[in-house]
VEXDREN-2710 file (C-alpha; in Angstrom, 1 decimal):
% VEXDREN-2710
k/r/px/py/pz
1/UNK/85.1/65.0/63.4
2/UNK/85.5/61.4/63.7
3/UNK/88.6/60.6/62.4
4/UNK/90.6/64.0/63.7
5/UNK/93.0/62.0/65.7
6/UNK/93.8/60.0/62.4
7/UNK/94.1/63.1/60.5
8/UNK/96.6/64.3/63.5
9/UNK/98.5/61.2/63.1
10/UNK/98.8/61.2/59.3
11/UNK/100.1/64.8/59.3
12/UNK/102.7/63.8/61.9
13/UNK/104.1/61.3/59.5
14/UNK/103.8/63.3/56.5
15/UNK/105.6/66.3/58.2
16/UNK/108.4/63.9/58.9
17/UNK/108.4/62.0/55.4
18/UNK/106.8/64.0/52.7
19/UNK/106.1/67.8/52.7
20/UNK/103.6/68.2/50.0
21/UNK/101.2/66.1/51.6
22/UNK/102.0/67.7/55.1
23/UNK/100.8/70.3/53.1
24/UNK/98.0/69.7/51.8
25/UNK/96.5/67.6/55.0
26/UNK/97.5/71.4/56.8
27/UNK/95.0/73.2/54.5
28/UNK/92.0/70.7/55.2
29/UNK/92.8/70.6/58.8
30/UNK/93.3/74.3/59.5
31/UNK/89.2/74.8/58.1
32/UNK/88.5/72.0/60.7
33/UNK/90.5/74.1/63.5
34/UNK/88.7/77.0/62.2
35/UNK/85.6/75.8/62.3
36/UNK/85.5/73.4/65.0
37/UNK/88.6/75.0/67.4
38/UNK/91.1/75.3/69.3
39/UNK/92.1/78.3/66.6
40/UNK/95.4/78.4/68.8
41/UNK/96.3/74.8/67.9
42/UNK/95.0/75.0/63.8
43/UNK/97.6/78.4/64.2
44/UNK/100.5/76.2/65.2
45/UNK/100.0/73.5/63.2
46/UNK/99.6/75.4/59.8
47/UNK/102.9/77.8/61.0
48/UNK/104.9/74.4/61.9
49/UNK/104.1/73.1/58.4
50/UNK/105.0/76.6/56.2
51/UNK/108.3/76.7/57.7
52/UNK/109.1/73.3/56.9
53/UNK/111.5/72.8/54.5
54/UNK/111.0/72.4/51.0
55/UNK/107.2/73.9/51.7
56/UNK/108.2/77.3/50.2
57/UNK/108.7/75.6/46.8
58/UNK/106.5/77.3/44.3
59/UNK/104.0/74.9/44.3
60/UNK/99.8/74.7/44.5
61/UNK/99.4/72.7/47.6
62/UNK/102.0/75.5/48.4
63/UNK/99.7/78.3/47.4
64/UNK/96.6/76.6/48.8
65/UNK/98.4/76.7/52.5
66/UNK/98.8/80.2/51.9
67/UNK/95.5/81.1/51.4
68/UNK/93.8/78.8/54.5
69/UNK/96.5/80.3/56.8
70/UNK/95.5/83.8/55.6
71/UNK/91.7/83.0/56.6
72/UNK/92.5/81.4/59.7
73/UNK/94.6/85.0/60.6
74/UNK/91.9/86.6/59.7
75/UNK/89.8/85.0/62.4
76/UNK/92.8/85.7/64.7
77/UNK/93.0/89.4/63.5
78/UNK/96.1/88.8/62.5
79/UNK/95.6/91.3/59.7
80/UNK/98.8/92.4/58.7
81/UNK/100.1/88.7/58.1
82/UNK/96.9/87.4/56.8
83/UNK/97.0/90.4/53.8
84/UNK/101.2/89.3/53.2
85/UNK/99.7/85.4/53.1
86/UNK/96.9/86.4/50.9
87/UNK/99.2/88.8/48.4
88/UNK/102.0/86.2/48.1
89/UNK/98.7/83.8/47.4
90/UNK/98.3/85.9/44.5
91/UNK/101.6/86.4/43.2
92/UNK/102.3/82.6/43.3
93/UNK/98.8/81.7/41.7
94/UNK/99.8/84.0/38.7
95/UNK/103.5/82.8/38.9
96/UNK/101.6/79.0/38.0
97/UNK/98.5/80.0/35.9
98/UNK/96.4/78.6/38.8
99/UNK/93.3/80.1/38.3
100/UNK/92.0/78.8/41.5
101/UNK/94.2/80.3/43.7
102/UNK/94.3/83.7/41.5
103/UNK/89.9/83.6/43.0
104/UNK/90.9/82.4/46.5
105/UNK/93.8/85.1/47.1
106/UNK/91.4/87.4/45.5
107/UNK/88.7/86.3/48.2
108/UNK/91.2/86.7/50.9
109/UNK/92.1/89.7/50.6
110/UNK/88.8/90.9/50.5
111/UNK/88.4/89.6/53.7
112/UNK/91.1/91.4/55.1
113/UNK/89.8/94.9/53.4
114/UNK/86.5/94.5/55.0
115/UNK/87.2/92.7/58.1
116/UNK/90.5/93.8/59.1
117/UNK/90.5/97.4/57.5
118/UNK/86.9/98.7/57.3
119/UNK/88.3/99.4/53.9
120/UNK/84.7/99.2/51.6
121/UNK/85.7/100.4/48.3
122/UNK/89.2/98.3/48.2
123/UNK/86.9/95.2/49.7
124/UNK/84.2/95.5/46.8
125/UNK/87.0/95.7/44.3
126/UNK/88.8/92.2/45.2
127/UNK/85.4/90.5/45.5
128/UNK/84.6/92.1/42.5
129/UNK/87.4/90.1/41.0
130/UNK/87.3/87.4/43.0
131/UNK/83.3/86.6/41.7
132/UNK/84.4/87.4/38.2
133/UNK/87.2/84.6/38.5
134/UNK/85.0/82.3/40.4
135/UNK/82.3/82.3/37.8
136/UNK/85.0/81.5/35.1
137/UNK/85.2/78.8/37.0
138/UNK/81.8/77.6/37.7
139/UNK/82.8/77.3/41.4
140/UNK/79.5/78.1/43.2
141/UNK/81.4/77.9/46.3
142/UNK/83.4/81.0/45.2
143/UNK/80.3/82.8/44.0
144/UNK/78.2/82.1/47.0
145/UNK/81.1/83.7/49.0
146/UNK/82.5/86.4/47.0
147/UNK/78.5/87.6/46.8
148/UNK/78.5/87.4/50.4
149/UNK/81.4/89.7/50.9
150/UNK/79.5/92.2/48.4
151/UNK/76.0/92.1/50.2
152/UNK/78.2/92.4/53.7
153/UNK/79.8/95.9/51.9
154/UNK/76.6/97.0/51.1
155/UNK/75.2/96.7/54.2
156/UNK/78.0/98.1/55.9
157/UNK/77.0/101.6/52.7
158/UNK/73.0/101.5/53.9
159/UNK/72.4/100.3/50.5
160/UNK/70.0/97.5/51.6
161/UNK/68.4/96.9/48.1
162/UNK/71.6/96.0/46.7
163/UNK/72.4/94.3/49.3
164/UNK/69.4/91.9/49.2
165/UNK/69.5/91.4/45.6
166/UNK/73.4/90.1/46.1
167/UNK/72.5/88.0/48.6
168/UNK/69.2/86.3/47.0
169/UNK/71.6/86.0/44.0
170/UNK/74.2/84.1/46.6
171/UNK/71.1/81.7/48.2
172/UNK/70.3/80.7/44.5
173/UNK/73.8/79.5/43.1
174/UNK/73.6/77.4/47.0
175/UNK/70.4/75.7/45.9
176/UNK/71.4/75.0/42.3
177/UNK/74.4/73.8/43.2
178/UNK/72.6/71.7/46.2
179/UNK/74.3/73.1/49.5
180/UNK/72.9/75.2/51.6
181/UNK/74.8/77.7/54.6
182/UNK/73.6/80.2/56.8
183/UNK/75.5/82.9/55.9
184/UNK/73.3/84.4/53.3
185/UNK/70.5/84.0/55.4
186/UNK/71.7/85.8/58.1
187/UNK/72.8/88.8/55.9
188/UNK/69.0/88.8/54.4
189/UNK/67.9/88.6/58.1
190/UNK/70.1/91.9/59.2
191/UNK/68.7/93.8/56.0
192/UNK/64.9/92.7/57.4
193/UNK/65.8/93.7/60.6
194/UNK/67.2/96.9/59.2
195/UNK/64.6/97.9/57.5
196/UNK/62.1/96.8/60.7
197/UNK/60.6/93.8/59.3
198/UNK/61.1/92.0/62.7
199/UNK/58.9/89.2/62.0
200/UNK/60.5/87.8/58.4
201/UNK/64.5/88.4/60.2
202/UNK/63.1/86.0/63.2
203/UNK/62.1/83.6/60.3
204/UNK/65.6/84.0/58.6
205/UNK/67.9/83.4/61.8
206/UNK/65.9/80.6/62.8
207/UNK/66.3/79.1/59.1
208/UNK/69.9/80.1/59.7
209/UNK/70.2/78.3/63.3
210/UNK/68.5/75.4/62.0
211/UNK/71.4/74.9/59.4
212/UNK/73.9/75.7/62.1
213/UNK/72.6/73.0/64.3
214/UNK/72.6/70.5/61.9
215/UNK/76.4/71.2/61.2
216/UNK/76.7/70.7/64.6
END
């Protein structure tokens, strides 16, 4: 948060001088914007940066672009060019062997299954992939999130038993891997409060608040 003003100015230079790193200072600053806002501005600056040219090049910090713009459109509900971000994602991460981006454009267009289509059994198929390519990778990041995604389906199914046990799976890869968010604990909180077990849902959003707080 400190140094966005920096970060602003360093991209400014590097869109004039050097499109890779415009780049890849665009993917890390568009989860800032996304995170922190204004969306409209992180939306601008990650559009001003793909057309640039010489971005298109088949490339990773290329590919990683892609698959930040397609979350932030997403958020934007965007959906139709968040899923074209998220397939080209795909296509380019097989294109290069980059198994990285073959788990993120998997993980995107998850997203845009369940979140933009309501679209539960295409959803649980790309996080299905995306967690089996995640866990090739030993990216507890990945897991924590594709397992999210798969509780969030099985919520949205009434199957609240799976659900949990996806979600206690995700809040275990955060601890051994020694992060902690409050996604999963919200999702375990909506399944208590599902199932009328008021008290223990209370306990998991405040858990969940506490962490948001902290983030500020």
């Amino acid at each position: 948060d400190d140094e966005i003003h920096n970060m602003r100015a360093a991209l400014v230079w590097a869109i004039q001088h050097d499109v890779h790193v415009a780049l890849v200072l665009a993917a890390s600053l568009v989860d800032w914007f996304d995170k922190r806002g204004p969306q409209a501005e992180g939306m601008h600056l990650i559009e001003e940066v793909l057309a640039l040219p010489g971005a298109s090049d088949h490339t990773i910090p290329w590919v990683n672009a892609l698959f930040k713009a397609a979350l932030m459109l997403i958020s934007g509900n965007k959906i139709l060019e968040a899923h074209a971000y998220a397939e080209e994602c795909l296509a380019l991460s097989e294109e290069l062997g980059y198994d990285k981006g073959k788990a993120d454009a998997l993980y995107g267009l998850a997203r845009v299954a369940l979140i933009g289509w309501e679209d539960l059994d295409a959803a649980d198929q790309y996080s299905e992939r995306s967690l089996a390519s995640y866990r090739t990778l030993g990216d507890p990041v990945g897991i924590a999130s594709a397992l999210l995604f798969l509780a969030k389906s099985a919520i949205d199914r009434a199957n609240f038993s799976r659900a949990r046990a996806l979600a206690e799976e995700g809040l275990s890869v955060e601890q051994q891997a020694g992060f902690r968010t409050p996604n999963l604990l919200r999702i375990l909180g909506d399944i208590d409060y599902a199932e009328g077990d008021l008290d223990r849902a209370r306990s998991l959003y405040e858990q969940a608040l506490a962490i948001e707080q902290q983030r500020g």
